[in-house]
N, C-alpha and C positions, 0 to 999 in steps of 0.2 A: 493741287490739293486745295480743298477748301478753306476755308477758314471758320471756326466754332460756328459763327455770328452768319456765315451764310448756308451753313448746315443747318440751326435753328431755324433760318428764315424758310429753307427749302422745306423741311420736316412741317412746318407751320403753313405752309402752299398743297401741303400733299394729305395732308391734315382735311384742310376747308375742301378739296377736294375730293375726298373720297364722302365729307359731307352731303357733296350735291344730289339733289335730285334726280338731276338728268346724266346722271354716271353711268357705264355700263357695270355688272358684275364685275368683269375680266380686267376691264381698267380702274376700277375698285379693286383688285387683287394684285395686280399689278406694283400700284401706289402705295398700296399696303406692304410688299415688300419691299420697296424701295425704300420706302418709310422706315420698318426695321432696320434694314442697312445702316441707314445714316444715323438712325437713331442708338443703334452698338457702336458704332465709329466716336460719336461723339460722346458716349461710355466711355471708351476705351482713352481718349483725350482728357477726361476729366478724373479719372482712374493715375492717369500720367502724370496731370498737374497736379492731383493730390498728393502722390510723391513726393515729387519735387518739394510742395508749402512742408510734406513731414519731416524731410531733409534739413529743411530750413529751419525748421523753428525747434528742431533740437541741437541742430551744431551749435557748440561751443563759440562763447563769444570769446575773443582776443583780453584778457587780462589788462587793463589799465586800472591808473590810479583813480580814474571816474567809477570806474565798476566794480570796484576790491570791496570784497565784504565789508562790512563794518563790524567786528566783532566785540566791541567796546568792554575786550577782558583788564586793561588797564586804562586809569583815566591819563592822557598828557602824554602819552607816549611820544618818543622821538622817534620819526622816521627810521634816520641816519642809524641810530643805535639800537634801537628798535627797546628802549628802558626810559624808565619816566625818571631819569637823572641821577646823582649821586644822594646816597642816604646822608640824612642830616643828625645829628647827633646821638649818633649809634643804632636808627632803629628803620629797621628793613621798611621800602615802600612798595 
């Protein structure tokens, strides 16, 4: 199987080719279908790898401490206790 990069190179050979002058019709029709071939092949390839990048760029990333929201609903918060400390003379914080 080929690889994208010599599918393009071939489809870009068969291209300049069906350009020329001295072509027959038949092998102009030929090239032309072969061209389409390769030319859905490497649709179908780029169809696949698109997948794949949509796969990726929605899966969930892993939860750490680097990537946790920042919702700054309290100012000073402690981790550990997850409260911004004990109230100081009598009045809620």
């Amino acid at each position: 199987m080929n690889t994208f990069e010599e599918n393009l190179a071939k489809l870009e050979k068969l291209t300049s080719d069906i350009k020329r002058n001295d072509i027959s019709l038949e092998e102009a029709l030929k090239d032309f279908e072969e061209g389409m071939k390769t030319a859905c092949g490497m649709e179908k390839e780029l169809d696949r790898i698109e997948g794949k990048i949509q796969i990726l760029m929605t899966e969930p990333q892993p939860e750490t401490k680097e990537n946790r929201p920042q919702l700054d609903l309290f100012n000073a918060t402690d981790d550990e206790t997850g409260t911004s400390g004990t109230p100081e003379n009598g009045v809620r914080q």
